[in-house]
N, C-alpha and C positions, 0 to 999 in steps of 0.2 A: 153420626154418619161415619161408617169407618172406608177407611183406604185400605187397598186389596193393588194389587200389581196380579195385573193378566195379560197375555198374549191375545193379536185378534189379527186379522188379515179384512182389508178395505180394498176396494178396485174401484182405481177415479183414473179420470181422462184429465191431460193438463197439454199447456202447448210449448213445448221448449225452444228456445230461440237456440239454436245448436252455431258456433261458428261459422257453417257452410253457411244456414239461411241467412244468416247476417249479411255474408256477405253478397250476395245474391239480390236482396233486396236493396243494398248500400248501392250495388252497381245497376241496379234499374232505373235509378232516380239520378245517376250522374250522367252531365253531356257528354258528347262525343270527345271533344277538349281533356274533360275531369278522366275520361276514361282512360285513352290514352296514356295522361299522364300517370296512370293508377298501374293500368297493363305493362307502363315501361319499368316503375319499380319494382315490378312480381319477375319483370326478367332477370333484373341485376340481381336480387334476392335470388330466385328460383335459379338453383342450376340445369334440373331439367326441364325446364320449359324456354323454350325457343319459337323465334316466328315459326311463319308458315312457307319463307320464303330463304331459310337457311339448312334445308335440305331433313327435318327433323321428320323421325317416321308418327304417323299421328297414334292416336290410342286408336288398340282394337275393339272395333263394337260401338265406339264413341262415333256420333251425329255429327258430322261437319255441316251445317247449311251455310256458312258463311264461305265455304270454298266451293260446295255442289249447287247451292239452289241460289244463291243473292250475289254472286261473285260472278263481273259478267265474261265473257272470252277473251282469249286474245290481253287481257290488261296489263301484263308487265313488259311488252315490248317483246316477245320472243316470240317461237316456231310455233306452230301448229300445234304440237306433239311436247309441246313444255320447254324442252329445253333453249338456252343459250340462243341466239343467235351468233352468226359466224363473224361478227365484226366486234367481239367479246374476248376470242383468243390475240395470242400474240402477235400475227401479221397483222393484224389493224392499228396496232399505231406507229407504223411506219419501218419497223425493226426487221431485216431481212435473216432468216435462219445464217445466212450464207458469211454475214457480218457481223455476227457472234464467233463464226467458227475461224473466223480471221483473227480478231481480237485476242483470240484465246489461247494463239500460233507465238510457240517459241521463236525470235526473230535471230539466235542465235550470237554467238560474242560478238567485239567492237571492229574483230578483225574481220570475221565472216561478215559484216552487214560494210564493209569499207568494199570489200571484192565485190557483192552484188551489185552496192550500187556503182561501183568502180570511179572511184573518187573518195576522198577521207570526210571523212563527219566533219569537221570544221566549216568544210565546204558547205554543207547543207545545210545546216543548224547554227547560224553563226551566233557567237555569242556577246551577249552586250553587258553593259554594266548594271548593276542591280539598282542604282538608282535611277537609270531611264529603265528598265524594266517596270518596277514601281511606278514610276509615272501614266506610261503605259496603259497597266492594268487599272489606276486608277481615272486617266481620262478617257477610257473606252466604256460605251454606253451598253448595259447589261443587253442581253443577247434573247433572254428568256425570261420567262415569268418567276422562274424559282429564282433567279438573282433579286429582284425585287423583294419577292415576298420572305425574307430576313429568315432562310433556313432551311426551306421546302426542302423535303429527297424529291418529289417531281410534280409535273404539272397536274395530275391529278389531285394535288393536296391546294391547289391554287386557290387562296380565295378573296375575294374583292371586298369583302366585306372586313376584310384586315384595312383597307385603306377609307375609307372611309370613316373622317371626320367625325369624333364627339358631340351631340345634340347638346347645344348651348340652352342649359334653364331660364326660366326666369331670374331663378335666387343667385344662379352664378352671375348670372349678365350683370343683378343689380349689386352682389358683392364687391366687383372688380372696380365697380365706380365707386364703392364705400371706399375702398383703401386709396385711391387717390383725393377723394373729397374730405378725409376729416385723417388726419395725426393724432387727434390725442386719445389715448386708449379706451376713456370711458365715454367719449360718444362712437367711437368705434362698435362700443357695447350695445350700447341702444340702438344704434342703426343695426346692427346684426339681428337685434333681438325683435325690432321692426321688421326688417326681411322676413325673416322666419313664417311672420305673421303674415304676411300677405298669400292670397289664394290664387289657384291659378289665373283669374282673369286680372288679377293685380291690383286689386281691392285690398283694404285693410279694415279691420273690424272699428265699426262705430265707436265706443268707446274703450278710451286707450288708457284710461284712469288706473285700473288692475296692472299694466305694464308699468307704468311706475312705481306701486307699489312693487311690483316683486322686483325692480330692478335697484331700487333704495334710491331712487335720480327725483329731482322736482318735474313737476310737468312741463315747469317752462322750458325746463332742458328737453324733456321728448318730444316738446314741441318745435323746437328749436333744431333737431337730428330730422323732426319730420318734413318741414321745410324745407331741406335740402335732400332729402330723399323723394320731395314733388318733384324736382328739379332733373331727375334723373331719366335716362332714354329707356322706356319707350314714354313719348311725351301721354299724361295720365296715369301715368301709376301711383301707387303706394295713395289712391283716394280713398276716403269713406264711404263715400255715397257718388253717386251718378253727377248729381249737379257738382260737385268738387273734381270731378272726373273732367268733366267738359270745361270748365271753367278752368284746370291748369292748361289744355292742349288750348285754348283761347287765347289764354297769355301768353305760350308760346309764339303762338301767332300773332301779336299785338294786336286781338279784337279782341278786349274786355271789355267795352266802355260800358258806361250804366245804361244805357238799351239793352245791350246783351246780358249785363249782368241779372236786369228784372228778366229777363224773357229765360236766365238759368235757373231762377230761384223757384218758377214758376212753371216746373215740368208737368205738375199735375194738368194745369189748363193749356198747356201743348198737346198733351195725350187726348183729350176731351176736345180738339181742336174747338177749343171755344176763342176765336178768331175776333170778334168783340173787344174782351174783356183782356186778353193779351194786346192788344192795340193802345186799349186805355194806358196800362200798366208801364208798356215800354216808353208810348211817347211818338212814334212813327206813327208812318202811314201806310197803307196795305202793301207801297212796292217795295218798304225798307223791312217791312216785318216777314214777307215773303223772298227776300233775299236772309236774312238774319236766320228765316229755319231752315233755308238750304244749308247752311254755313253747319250748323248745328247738325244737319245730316248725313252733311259728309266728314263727320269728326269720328272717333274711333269710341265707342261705349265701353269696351273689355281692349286693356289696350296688353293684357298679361296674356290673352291668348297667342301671340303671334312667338311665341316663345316654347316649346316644351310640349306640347300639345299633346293630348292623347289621340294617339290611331287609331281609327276607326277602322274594327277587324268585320270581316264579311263573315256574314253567318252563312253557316256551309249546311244545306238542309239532311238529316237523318231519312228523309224521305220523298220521294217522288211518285208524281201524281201525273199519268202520262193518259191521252186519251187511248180508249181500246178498240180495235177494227172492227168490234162487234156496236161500235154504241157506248160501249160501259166504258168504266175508267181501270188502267193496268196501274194497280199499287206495286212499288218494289223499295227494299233500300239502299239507302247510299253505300255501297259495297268499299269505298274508302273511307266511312268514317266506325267501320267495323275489324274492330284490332284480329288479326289472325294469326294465334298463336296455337300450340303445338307441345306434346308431352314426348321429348323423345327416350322411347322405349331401349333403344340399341343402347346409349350411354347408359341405361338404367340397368338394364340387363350384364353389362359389363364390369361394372361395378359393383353389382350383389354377389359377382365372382372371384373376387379380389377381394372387398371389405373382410375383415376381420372383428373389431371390436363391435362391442352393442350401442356403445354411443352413436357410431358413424352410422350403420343400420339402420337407429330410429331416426337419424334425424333425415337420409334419404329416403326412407317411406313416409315421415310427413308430406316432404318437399315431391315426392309421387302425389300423393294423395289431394296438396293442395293445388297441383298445376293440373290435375284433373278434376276438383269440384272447379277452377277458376275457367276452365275450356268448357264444360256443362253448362257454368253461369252464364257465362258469354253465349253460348247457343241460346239460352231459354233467352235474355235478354232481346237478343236479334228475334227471337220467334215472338214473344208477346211484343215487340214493338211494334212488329209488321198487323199481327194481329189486330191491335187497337187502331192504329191507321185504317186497317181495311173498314172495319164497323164504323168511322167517322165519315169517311170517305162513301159508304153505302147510305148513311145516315141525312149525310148535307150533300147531298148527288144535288138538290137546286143551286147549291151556292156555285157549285160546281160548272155548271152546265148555263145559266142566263146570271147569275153574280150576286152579289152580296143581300141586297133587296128580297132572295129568296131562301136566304139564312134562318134555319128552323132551330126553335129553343132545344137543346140538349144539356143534358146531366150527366154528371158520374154516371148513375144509378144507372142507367138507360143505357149505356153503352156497356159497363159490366155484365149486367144481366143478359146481353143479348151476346155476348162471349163467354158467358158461364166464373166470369173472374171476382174479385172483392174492389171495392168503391176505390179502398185506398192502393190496390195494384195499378187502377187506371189511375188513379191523380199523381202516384212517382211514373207510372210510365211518361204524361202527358207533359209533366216536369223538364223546362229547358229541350225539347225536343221542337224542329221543326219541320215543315211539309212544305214543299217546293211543286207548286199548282199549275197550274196555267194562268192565276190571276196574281201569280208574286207567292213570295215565300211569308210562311204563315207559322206561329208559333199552335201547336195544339191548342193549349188553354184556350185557343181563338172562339174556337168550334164550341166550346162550351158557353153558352150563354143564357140568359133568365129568359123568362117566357112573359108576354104579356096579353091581356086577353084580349078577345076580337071584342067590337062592338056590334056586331049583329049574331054572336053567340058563336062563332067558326071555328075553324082553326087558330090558335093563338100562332099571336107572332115574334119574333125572337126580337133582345135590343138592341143587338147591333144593326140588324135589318130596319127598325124603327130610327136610330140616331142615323143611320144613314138616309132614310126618306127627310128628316127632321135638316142635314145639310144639303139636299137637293133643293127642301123648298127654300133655304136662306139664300142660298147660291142662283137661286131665278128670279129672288126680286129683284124692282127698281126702288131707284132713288126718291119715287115720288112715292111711293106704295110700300112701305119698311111692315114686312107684318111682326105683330109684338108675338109673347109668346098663348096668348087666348086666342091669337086669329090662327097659330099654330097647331094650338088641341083643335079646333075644327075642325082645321085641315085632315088631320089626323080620321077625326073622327068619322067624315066624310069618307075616309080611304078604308075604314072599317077597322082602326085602331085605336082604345080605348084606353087614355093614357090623361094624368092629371095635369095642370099649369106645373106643381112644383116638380115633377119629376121631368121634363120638357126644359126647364130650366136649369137641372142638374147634368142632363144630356148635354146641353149647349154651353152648360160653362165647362165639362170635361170634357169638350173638343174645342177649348179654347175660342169660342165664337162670343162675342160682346153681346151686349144687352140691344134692345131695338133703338135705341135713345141713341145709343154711342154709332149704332151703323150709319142712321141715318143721318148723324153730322160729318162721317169717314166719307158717305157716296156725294151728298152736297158739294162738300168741300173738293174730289176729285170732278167731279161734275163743273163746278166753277174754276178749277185750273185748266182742265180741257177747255174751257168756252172761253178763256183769255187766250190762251195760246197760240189763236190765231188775230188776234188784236194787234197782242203785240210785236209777230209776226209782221203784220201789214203796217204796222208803226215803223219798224227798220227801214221795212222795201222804201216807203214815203220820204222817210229821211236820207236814205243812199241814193234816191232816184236824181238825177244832174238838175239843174236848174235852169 
């Protein structure tokens, strides 16, 4: 076989992932939060691009919808006609033209300003010693907010959040007691190295065997650091487990005794209110064993959380779902969670007439170039989001309109296709994005759910619409009547939903609902506290009644 070298020309189609689509796609799938924070470094980088609210002229030919069509009136606080309002210039904070132009008034020498006022400056301005002056200036109470706030040029720069207090940790709280509870340096070590370990709720991990090892210490010594880190406020902490948890804030309290302590060891048949075999166990009788679980629940379980906590941030929805005066529903988006920036043309145009070198040239036609694919992106973003909203919103108009119960199975595929778009466009759109309803604020991914089939051959019906029929009927039994989960598929089946025992049971345990065995010892047992509660009620009145 011989080898020849030839020329040939081939024509194929391929798909380039080009920088811009990069990033286009990057920014469909980020939240409003990510985006933001993404939008604010394209400004620090980008010299020309600027908001939309710092006067920058936008691109010509470029689509604003984020300023024309989702952006609603009137929203920054100003005139009709855009501009300023008139309590923005300088007569609004108090400053009169009039007392500028005094200030600014040569007062003339020592001798001219004696003759006007006609008396000698000593007279007016008398003078004291510098150290009642000092005193003075330092026992007089600041006057303004810029004396406090340690520098301000003015009250405009005021902020409150300069004085407010350090969030005390857990790990700090529990350090401060380490350095006064131990002196010598290497249990200082292991309690430090203890701290560390503890999680927010102020637990420590089961076994503590690998801490010794890496710390080269015997266990009786981390045992020993551990003991006095139980000891530490908040009463509970630095436990392994739940019963070691409740059982140090018990000693605090001096109720340990071996009642309490079988009725600690033994949380599993507390949970199982198995009321019986906890009776046996303790040694009491139903009124000492029903005061001993009160005691037990008003003890703290997570005693680490009252310390450092994470804040709970409000989810601010991308979309809103308002009813429409025809019947329908008016989709729009959240026009502040839509970053509005701007390619300013004028600064660009100014300096293509000045630059000189080639360096400075290309690198302000990149910085052109990527602050208008970054304005492009951000339109299409805002246009396919609205987009996908509306098709889900047209799609689950039941869930919409009478509630959850009438939640119809949907797919990517289904919502794509009837937008003209690709599966995986709707799954980053759908990505961290939320829609704010009339039934509460709802993540996308909500709308999407599995389908299940009818049992009289119908419509199928969706599973969240089914695990919600599935907690209406656990939520209507009684105490006497617990249905398991086979009287469940009946029910079901009866309602024209065709659904197996195990899947019925993977429903109710990912909503956190117990087994029938466990409900119906929970209603029992609130059933027979309600039905003493007037016993013993009428036991008091008898005893307080005169004789």
């Amino acid at each position: 076989m011989a080898l020849t070298q030839r020329l040939e020309f081939r024509q194929s189609q391929s798909l380039v992932m080009t920088p811009q689509l990069m990033q286009a796609i990057k920014l469909l799938q980020l939240s409003n939060l990510d985006l933001a924070a993404f939008v604010e470094d394209e400004l620090e980088r980008n010299p020309l691009l600027e908001r939309a609210s710092d006067g920058a002229e936008p691109v010509r030919g470029e689509p604003q919808p984020e300023r024309a069509e989702f952006s609603g009136p009137d929203e920054t606080g100003g005139s009709e006609d855009g501009e300023p309002s008139a309590t923005m210039n300088g007569a609004a904070d108090g400053f009169e033209p009039g007392q500028e132009e005094w200030m600014n008034r040569d007062l003339g020498s020592r001798a001219e300003i004696e003759q006007t006022l006609d008396t000698p400056l000593d007279n007016v301005f008398s003078e004291e010693p510098a150290e009642a002056a000092a005193r003075n200036a330092q026992d007089a109470a600041p006057t303004a907010y810029t004396e406090w706030g340690g520098g301000a040029s003015n009250d405009d720069s005021y902020n409150l959040e300069a004085f407010v207090a350090a969030e005390v940790t857990l790990a700090g709280h529990l350090a401060e007691q380490l350095a006064v509870a131990f002196t010598a340096p290497s249990q200082r070590m292991i309690g430090q190295y203890l701290i560390n370990l503890v999680d927010e709720a102020g637990y420590l991990p089961a076994d503590l065997g690998q801490a010794a090892e890496r710390l080269g210490a015997s266990p009786a010594d981390v045992e020993a650091v551990l003991a006095t880190l139980q000891t530490f406020d908040p009463p509970g902490v630095c436990a392994r487990n739940l019963s070691e948890c409740l059982a140090i804030q018990l000693r605090e309290q001096n109720r340990y005794d071996p009642a309490m302590q079988a009725l600690v060891e033994h949380l599993d048949l507390l949970a199982k209110r198995d009321i019986g075999n906890l009776r046996k166990l303790c040694g009491v009788d139903d009124d000492d064993l029903a005061e001993m679980i009160g005691e037990i629940r008003r003890l703290d379980p997570k005693p680490g959380l009252k310390f450092g906590s994470a804040r709970m941030q409000t989810v601010v929805p991308d979309v809103y779902v308002r009813p429409g005066p025809d019947g329908g529903w008016h989709v729009e988006l959240n026009s502040d969670t839509l970053p509005k920036v701007l390619v300013n043309q004028v600064y660009y145009s100014e300096l293509s007439k000045t630059i000189r070198k080639d360096g400075d040239k290309s690198y302000f036609t990149d910085c052109l170039q990527n602050a208008t694919w970054l304005v492009r992106a951000l339109d299409q973003r805002a246009r396919t989001i609205l987009k996908v909203a509306t098709e889900i919103v047209r799609q689950q108009d039941g869930f919409f309109t009478q509630g959850v119960a009438h939640l119809r199975p949907l797919n990517l595929k289904a919502v794509a296709d009837a937008i003209q778009m690709h599966e995986s466009t709707v799954s980053r759109v759908t990505a961290n994005k939320y829609m704010a309803t009339n039934r509460g604020i709802f993540e996308l991914k909500y709308f999407f759910t599995a389908s299940i089939a009818s049992a009289d051959g119908g419509e199928a019906h969706s599973a969240e619409a089914v695990r919600h029929h599935i907690r209406q009927l656990i939520d209507g039994e009684s105490a006497s009547a617990i249905l398991s989960d086979d009287t469940i598929v009946e029910r079901l089946r009866e309602a024209g939903i065709d659904i197996a025992r195990r899947t019925v049971a993977k429903y109710r345990e990912a909503m956190r609902i117990p087994s029938s065995v466990q409900r119906r010892r929970d209603k029992q047992s609130m059933l027979g506290n309600a039905l003493s509660a007037p016993a013993v009620s009428s036991d008091r009145s008898r005893d307080t009644a005169p004789a």
